[in-house]
C-alpha positions as CSV (number, residue, x, y, z in Angstrom):
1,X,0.0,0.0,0.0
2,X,2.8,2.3,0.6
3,X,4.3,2.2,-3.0
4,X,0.4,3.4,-4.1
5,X,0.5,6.1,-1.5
6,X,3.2,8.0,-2.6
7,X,2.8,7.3,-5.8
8,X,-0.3,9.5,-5.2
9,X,1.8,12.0,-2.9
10,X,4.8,12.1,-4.7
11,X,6.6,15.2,-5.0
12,X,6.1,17.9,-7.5
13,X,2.5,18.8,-7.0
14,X,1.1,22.0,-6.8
15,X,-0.3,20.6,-3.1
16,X,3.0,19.7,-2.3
17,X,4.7,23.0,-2.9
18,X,1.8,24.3,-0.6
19,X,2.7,21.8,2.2
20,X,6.5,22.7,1.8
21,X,6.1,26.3,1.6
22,X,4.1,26.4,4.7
23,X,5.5,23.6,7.1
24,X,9.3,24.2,5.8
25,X,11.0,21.3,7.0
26,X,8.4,21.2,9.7
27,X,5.9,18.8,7.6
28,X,6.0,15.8,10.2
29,X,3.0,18.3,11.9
30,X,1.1,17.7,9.0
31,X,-2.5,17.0,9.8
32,X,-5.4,17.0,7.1
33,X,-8.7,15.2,7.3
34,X,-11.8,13.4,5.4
35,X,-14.7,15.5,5.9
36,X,-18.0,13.5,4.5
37,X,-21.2,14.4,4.9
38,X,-23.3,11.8,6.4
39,X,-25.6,12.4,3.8
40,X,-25.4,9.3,1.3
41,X,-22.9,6.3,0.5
42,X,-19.0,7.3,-0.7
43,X,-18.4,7.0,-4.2
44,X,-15.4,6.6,-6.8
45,X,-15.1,10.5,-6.5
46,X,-15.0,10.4,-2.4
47,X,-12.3,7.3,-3.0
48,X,-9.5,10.2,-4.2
49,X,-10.2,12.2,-2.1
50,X,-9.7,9.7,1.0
51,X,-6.6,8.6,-0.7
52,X,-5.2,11.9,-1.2
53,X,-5.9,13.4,2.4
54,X,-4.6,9.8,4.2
55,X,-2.0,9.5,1.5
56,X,-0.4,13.0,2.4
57,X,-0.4,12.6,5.6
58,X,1.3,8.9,6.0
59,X,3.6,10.2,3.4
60,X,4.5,13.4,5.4
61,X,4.2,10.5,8.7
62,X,1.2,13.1,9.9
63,X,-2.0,12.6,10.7
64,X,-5.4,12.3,9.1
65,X,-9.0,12.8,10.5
66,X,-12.3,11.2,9.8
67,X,-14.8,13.8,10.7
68,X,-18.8,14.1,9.7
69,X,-20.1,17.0,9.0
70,X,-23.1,16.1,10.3
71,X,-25.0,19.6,10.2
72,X,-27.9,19.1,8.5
73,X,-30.2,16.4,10.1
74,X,-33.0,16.5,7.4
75,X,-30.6,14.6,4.9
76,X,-28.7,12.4,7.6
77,X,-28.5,9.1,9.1
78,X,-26.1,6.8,11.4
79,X,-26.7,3.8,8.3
80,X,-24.8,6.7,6.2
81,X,-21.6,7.2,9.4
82,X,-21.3,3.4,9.6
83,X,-21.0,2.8,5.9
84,X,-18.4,5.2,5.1
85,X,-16.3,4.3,8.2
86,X,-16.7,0.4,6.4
87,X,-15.8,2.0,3.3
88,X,-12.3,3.6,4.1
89,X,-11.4,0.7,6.2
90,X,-11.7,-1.4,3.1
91,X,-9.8,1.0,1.0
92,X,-6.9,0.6,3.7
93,X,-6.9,3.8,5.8
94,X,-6.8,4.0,9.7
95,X,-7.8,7.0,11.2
96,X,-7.1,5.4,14.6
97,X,-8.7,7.5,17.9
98,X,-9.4,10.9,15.6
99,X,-13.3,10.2,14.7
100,X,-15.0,13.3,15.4
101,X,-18.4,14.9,14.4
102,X,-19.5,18.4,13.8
103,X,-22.1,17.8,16.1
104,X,-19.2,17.0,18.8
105,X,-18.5,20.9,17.7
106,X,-21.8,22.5,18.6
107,X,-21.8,24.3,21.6
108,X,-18.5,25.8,21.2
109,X,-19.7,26.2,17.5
110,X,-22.4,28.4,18.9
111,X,-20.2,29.9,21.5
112,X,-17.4,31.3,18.7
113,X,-20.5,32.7,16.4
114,X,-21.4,34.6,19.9
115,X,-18.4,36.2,19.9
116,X,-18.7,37.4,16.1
117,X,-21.9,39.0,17.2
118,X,-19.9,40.8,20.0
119,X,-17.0,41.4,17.6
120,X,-19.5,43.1,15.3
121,X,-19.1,40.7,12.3
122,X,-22.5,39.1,12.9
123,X,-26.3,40.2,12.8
124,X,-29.6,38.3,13.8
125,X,-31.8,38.7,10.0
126,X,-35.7,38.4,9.9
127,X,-36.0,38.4,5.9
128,X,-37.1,35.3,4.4
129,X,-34.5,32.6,2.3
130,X,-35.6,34.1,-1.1
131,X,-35.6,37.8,0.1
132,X,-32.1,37.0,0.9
133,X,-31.5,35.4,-2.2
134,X,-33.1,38.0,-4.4
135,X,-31.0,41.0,-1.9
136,X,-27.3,39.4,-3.3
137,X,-26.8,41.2,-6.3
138,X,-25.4,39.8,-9.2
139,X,-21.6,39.1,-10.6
140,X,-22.3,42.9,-12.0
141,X,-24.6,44.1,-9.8
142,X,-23.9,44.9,-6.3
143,X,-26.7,43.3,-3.7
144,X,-28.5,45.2,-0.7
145,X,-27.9,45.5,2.8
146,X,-30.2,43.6,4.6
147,X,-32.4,46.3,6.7
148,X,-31.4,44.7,10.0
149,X,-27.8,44.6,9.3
150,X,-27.4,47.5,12.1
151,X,-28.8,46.2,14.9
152,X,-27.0,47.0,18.7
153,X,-25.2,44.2,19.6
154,X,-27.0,43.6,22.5
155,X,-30.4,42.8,20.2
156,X,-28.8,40.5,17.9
157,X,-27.0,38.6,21.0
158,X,-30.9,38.4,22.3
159,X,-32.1,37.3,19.6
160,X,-29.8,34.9,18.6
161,X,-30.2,33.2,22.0
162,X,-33.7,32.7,21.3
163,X,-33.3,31.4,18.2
164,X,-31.4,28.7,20.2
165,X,-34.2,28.2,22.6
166,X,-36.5,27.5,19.6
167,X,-38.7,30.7,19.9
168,X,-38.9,31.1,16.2
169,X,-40.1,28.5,13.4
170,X,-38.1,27.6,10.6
171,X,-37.2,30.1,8.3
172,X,-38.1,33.0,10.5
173,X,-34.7,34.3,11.4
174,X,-31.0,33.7,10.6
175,X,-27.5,34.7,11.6
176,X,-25.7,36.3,9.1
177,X,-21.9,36.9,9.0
178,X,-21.5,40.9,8.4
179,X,-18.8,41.1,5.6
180,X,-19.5,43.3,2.2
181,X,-22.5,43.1,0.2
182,X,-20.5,44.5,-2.8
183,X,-18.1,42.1,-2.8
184,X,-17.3,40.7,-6.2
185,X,-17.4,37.3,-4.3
186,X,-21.1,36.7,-3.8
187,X,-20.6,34.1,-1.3
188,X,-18.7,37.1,0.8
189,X,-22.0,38.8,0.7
190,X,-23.1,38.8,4.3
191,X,-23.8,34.7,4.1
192,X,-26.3,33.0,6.6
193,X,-23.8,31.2,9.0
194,X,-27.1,29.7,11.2
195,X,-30.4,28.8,10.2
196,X,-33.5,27.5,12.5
197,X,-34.5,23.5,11.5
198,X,-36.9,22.1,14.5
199,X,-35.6,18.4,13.1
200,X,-34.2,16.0,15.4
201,X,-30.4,15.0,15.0
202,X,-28.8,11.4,14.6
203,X,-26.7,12.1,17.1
204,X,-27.6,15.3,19.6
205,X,-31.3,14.4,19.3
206,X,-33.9,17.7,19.8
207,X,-31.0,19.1,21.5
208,X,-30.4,21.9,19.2
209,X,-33.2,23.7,16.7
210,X,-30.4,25.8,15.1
211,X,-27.6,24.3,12.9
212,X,-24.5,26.2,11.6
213,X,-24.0,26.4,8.0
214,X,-21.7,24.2,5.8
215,X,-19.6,27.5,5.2
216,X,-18.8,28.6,8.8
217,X,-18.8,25.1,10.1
218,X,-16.5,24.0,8.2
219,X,-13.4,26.1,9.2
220,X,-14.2,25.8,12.4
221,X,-14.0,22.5,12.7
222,X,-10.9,22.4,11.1
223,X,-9.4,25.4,13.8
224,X,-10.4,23.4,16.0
225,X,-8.8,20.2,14.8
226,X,-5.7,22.2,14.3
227,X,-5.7,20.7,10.5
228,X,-3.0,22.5,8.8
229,X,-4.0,22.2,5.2
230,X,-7.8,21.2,4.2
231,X,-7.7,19.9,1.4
232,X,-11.0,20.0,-1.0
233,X,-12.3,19.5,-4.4
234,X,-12.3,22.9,-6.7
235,X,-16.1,23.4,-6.4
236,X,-14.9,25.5,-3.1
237,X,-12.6,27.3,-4.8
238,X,-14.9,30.2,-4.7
239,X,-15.6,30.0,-1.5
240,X,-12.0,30.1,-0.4
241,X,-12.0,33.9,1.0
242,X,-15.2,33.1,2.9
243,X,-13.4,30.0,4.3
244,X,-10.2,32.2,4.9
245,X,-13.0,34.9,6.5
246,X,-14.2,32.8,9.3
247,X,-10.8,31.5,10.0
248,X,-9.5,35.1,10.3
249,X,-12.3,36.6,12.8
250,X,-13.5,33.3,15.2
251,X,-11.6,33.1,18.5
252,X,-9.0,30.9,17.7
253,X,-5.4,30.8,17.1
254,X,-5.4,27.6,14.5
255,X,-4.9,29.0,11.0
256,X,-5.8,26.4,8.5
257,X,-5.0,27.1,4.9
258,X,-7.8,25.3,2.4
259,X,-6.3,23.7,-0.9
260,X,-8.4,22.6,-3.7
261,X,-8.2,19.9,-6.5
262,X,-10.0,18.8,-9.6
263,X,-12.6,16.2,-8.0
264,X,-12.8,12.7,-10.2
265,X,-15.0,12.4,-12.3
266,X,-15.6,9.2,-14.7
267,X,-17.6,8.8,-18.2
268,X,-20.7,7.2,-18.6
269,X,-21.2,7.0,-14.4
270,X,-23.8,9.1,-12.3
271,X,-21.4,10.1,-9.5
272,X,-23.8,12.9,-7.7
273,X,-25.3,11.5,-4.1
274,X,-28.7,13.2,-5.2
275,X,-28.9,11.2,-8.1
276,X,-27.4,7.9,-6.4
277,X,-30.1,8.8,-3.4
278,X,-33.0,9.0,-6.2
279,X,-32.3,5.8,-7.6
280,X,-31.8,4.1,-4.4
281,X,-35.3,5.2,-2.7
282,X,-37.0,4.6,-6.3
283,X,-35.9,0.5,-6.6
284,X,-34.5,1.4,-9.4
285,X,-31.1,-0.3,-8.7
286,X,-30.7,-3.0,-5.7
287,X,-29.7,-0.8,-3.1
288,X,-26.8,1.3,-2.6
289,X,-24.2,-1.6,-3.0
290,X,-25.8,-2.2,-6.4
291,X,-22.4,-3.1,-8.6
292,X,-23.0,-0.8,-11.2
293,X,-23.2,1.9,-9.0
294,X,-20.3,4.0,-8.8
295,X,-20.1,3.9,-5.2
296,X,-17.6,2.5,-3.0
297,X,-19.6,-0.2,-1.4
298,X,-20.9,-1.0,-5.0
299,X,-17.5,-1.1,-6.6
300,X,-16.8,-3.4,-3.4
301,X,-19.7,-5.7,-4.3
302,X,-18.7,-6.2,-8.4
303,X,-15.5,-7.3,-7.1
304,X,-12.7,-4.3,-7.0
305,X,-10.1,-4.8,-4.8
306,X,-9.0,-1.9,-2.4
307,X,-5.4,-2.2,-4.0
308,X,-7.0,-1.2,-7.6
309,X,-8.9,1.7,-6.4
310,X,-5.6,2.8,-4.8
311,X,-3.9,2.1,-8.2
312,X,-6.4,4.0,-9.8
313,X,-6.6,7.0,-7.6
314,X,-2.2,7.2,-8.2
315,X,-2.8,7.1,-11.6
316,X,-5.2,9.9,-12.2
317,X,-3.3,11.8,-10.0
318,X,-3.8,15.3,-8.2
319,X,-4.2,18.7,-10.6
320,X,-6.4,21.8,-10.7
321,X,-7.8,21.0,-14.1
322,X,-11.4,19.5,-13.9
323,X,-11.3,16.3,-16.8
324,X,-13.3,13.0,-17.5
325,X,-11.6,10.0,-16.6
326,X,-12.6,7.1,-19.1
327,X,-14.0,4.5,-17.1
328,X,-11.4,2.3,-19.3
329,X,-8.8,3.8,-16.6
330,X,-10.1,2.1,-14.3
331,X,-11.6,-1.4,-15.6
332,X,-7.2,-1.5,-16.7
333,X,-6.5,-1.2,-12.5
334,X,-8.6,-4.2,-11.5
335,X,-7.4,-6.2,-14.8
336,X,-3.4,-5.8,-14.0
337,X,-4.0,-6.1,-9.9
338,X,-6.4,-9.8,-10.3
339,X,-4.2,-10.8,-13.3
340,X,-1.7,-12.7,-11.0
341,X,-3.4,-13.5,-8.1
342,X,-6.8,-15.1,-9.1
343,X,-7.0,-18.9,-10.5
344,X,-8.3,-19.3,-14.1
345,X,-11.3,-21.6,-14.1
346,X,-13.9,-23.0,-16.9
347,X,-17.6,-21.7,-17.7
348,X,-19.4,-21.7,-20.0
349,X,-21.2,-18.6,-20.4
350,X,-23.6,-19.5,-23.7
351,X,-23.5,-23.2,-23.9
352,X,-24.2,-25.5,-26.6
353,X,-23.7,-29.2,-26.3
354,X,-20.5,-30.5,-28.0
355,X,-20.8,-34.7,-28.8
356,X,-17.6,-36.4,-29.1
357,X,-18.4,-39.2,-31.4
358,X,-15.4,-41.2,-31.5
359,X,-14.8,-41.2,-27.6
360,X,-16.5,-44.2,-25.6
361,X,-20.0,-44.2,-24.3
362,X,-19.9,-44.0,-20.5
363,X,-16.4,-43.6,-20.0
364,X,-14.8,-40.5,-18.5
365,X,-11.2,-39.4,-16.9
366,X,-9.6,-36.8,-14.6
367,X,-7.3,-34.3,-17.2
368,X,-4.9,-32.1,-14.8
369,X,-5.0,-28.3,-15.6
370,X,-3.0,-25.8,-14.0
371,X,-4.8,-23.0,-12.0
372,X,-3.2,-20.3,-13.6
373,X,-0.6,-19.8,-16.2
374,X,2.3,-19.0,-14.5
375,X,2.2,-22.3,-12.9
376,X,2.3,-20.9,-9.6
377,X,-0.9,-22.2,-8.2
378,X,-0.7,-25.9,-8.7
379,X,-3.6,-27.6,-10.9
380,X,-6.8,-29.4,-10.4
381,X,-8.5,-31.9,-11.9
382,X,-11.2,-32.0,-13.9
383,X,-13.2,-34.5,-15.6
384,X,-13.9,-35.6,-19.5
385,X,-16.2,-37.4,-20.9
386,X,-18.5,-38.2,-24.4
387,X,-20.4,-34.4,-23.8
388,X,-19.3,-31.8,-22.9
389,X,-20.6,-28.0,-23.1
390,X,-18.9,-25.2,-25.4
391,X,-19.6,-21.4,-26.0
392,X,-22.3,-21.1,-28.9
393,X,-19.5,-18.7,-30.1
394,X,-16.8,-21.2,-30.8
395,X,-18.7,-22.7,-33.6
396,X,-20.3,-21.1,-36.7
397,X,-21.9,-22.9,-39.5
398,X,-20.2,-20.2,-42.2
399,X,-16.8,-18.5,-40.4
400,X,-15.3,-15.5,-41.8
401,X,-11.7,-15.4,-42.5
402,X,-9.2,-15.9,-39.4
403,X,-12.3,-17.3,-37.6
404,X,-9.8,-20.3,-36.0
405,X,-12.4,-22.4,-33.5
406,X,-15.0,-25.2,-35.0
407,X,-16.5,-25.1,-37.7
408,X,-17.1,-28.3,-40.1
409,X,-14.0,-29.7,-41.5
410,X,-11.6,-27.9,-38.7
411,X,-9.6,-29.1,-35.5
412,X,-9.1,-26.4,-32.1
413,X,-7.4,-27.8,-29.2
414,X,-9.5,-28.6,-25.8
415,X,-8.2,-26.5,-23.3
416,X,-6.0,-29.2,-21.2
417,X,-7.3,-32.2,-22.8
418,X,-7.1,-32.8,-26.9
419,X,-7.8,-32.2,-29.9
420,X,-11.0,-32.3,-32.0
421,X,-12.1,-31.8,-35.5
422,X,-15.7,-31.1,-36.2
423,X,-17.5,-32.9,-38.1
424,X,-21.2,-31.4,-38.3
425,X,-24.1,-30.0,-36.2
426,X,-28.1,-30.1,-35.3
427,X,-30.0,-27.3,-35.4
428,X,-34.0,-26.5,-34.0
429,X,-36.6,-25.2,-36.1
430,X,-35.1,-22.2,-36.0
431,X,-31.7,-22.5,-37.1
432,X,-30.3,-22.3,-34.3
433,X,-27.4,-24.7,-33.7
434,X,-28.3,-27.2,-30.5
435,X,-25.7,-29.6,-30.8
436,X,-21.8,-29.7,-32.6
437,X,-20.3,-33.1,-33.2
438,X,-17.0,-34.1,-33.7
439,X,-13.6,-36.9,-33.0
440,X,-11.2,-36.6,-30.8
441,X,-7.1,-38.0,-31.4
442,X,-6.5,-39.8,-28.1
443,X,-2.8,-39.3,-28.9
444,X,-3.2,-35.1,-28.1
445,X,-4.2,-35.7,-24.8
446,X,-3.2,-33.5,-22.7
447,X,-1.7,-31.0,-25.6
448,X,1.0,-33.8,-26.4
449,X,1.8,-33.9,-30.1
450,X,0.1,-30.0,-30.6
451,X,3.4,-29.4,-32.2
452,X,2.9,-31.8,-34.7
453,X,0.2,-30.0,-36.3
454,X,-0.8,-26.6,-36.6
455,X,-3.8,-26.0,-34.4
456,X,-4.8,-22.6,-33.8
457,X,-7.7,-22.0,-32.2
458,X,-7.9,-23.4,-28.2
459,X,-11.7,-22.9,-26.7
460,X,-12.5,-24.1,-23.1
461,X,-15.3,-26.1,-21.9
462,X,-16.8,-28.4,-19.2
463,X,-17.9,-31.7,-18.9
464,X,-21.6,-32.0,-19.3
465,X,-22.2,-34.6,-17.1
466,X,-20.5,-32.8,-14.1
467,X,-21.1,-29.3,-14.5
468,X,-23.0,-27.3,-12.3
469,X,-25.4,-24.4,-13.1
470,X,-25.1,-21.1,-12.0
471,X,-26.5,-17.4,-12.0
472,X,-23.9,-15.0,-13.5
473,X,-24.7,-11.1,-13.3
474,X,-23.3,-9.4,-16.4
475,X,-22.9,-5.6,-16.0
476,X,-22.9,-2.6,-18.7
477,X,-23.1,0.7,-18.1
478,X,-25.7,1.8,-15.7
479,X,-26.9,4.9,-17.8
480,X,-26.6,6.2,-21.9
481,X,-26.5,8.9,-23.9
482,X,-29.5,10.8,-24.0
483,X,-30.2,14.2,-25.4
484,X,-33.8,14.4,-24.8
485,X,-33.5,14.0,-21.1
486,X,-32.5,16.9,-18.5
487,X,-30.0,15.2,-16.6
488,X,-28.2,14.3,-20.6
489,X,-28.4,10.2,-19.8
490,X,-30.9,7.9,-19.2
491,X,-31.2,4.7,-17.8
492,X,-29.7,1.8,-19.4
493,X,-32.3,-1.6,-20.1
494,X,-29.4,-3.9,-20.6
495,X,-27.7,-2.6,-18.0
496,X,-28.5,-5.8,-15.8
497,X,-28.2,-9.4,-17.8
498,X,-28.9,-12.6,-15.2
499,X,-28.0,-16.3,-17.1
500,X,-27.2,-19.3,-16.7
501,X,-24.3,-20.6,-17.1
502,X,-22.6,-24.1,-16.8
503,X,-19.2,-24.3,-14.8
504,X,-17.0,-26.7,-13.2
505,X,-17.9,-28.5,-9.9
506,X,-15.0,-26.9,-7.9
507,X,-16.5,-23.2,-8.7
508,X,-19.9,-24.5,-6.3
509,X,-17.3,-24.2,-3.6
510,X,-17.0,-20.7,-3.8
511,X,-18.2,-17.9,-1.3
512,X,-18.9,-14.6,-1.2
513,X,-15.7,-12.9,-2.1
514,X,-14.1,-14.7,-4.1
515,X,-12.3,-14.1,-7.1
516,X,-11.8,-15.9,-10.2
517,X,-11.1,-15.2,-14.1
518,X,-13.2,-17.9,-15.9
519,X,-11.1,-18.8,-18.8
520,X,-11.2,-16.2,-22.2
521,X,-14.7,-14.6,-20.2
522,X,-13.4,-12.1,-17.7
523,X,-12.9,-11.8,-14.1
524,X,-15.9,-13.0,-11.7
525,X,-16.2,-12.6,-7.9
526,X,-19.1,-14.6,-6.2
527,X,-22.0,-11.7,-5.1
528,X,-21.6,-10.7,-1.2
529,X,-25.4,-10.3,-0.7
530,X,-27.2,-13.0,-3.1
531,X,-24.5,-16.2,-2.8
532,X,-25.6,-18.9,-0.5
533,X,-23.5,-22.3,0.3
534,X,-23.1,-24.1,-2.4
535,X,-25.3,-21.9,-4.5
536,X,-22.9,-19.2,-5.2
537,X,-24.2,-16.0,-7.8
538,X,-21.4,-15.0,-9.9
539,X,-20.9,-10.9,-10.7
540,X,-18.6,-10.1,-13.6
541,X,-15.9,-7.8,-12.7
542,X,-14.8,-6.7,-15.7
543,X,-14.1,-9.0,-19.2
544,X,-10.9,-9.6,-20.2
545,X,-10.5,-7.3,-22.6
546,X,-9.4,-3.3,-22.3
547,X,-9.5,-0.5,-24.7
548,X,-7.1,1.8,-22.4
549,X,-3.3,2.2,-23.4
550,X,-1.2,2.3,-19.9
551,X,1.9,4.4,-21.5
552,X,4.0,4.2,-18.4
């Protein structure tokens, strides 16, 4: 994991310079944190982001918080803490005894905006949300000062207070920071900073009936986590001098300094929480560890390995420059990490029934084959007999040129057992090929004598009278194209594709987890919520084949 860390923090990046320019040789104090928002599940996007901010800091041997900010309790929910805290575990990152909350911050939250009021920077305002919106101005128009921007200090402490006992309803009041309603910077334009919501919290309960805003809360929290560089996507690039504002004129002597990245963002692949959220609470997809959801727990369930995401994260790597990431990027991570390390089985994906004519009626044998090609991972042994299962795509009645697997008059190699030459076929009503015949050389068993003759097509297969049947999931893209729709996709109808597929007895052994490349089909992990014993449900990973070019 280290090699993948500092791959992602290696030196040369603008957020480096930062770090280096600030710390000096001082950057063992580094100490950055992961700030979600309890809000919805992580997703590929929040995976960079963890890896950058836990990266940094065991790179720099700082340290690295996990803190909610868990300030709005109409959108929140403790399924939503535990899940992420699952979710950077599995990617490989420890915040150790550093879990905080933002509701952990509240009272002294409360006590700091206090002191603005006092300090003159803050002001109790009774117009309404869309008073205030319509009030800011424009990017060439300056907005208006709220008419109860002046009150004494002593009213808008009053008030205030009162808001905190819950003497107002929603909406009615707010606290507003007092900065400069002429600010090119709308977001500096006297923002709300606390806003009344009689809604119960996960954690605090009906403590509290008034909640501190994203914007204030935010740098706060990380004064009073002493974070020395806060590290965010570019999306709060704007809101940078607000950030810097609040820093500047609370009561505390912790000066963060807020960085911000291009955020990750991945073709074909609805990455937005609102959108994940919608199709979630609509059934549209099975849950928020659906595998063709881009979310982390999804991405766990289709069968990515933390080490890939890591790869993946590295190889994007950290600029200012907002880009699309092809999806390809990534499908290439989980390829090269599973390559070595998973055992190369048979199934038979679209089977058709292939009769050895020539080979004994009830007679079969044990054939070795090795679990993976390097040899590394010893062999098995599988059995042969008079019928066997093929793909229906390694025959075809008229071939096109270079087509090298059975058709009539033509010999392919059996994957660890001989050689056969077809001799003809059945068909339905339909023409649709049911059955492919053909004779077997007893004296290639095994591949012995292949160099004898030129063979060049090699096709798997499994025994027909011991195979096993099995659901396999088969993924594409969860949404398309779509120019007639508001969002620019829609939903994808093949999307999902359940069959059944024939595999070798030793696969029924499998549990949820584990990983296998079925020979020449792709990479398959046996589903964590649907598998039972001895009934496994197979998700495809990702097939074998990749249109991304690794230059490196």
């Amino acid at each position: 994991m280290s090699e993948t860390i500092n791959n992602l923090g290696e030196t040369g990046n603008f957020i480096h310079e930062a770090i280096k320019e600030d710390l000096g040789s001082h950057t063992e104090n580094i100490i950055t944190r992961f700030p979600p928002e309890p809000n919805g599940y992580l997703h590929i996007g929040h995976a960079k982001s963890v890896c950058l901010n836990f990266g940094l800091a065991q790179y720099y041997k700082g340290k690295c918080n996990l803190r909610f900010d868990d300030t709005n309790p109409a959108k929140e929910d403790v399924e939503y803490v535990n899940s992420i805290q699952e979710d950077i575990k599995w990617l490989g990152f420890d915040w150790e005894d550093r879990l905080f909350y933002a509701s952990d911050y509240f009272e002294r939250m409360y006590e700091l905006a206090e002191g603005l009021i006092e300090d003159g920077y803050a002001f109790v305002c009774d117009m309404s949300a869309e008073e205030i919106k319509l009030s800011r101005g424009s990017l060439k128009e300056p907005g208006k000062e709220s008419p109860y921007r002046n009150r004494s200090i002593e009213e808008n402490l009053d008030l205030f207070r009162r808001m905190r006992k819950g003497e107002f309803a929603d909406g009615e009041k707010t606290l507003r920071a007092k900065i400069d309603m002429s600010s090119p910077n709308i977001n500096m334009r006297d923002p709300v900073i606390y806003r009344i919501s009689h809604k119960s919290h996960h954690s605090t309960g009906d403590k509290w009936c008034i909640y501190p805003m994203y914007d204030y809360a935010h740098p706060v929290e990380d004064a009073l986590e002493e974070i020395t560089h806060s590290i965010c996507t570019m999306e709060f690039e704007d809101h940078r001098p607000l950030y810097d504002w609040v820093v500047e004129h609370v009561r505390l002597k912790a000066k963060p300094r807020q960085i911000e990245f291009a955020k990750l963002n991945l073709t074909d692949t609805i990455m937005g929480k609102r959108y994940l959220r919608n199709l979630v609470e609509n059934n549209l997809v099975d849950g928020w560890d659906d595998p063709r959801l881009c979310t982390i727990s999804g991405i766990r369930r289709r069968g990515y390995t933390p080490e890939s995401i890591r790869n993946f994260c590295a190889m994007v790597g950290v600029s200012k420059a907002n880009s699309v990431v092809d999806i390809a990027q990534l499908e290439y991570c989980i390829r090269e990490d599973l390559q070595p390390k998973v055992p190369v089985m048979h199934a038979v994906l679209e089977p058709i029934k292939l009769v050895i004519t020539n080979y004994p009626e009830n007679q079969s044998e044990e054939l070795p084959i090795d679990n993976h090609p390097s040899g590394e991972m010893g062999e098995r042994k599988v059995t042969f007999s008079r019928e066997l299962y093929i793909e229906a795509s390694d025959f075809m009645i008229e071939p096109p040129k270079k087509y090298f697997r059975l058709f009539v008059g033509n010999e392919v190699r059996l994957k660890g057992a001989y050689f056969v030459t077809c001799t003809g076929y059945d068909t339905d009503e339909n023409g649709k090929v049911t059955t492919v015949y053909a004779t077997y050389d007893p004296k290639t068993k095994n591949g012995l004598n292949f160099t004898e003759r030129k063979v060049k097509g090699t096709i798997h297969w499994v025994d027909a009278n011991t195979a096993k049947s099995v659901k396999v999931n088969l993924y594409e893209n969860l949404v398309i194209p779509d120019e007639n729709s508001e969002t620019g996709y829609s939903l994808n109808p093949e999307s999902l594709k359940t069959i059944e597929a024939f595999v070798e007895p030793k696969l029924i052994e499998a549990v949820a987890g584990d990983r296998f490349q079925f020979m020449r089909n792709g990479y398959f992990v046996a589903d964590s919520k649907h598998s039972k014993e001895g009934a496994p449900v197979f998700n495809r990973i990702v097939s074998l084949k990749s249109s991304f070019k690794n230059n490196k």
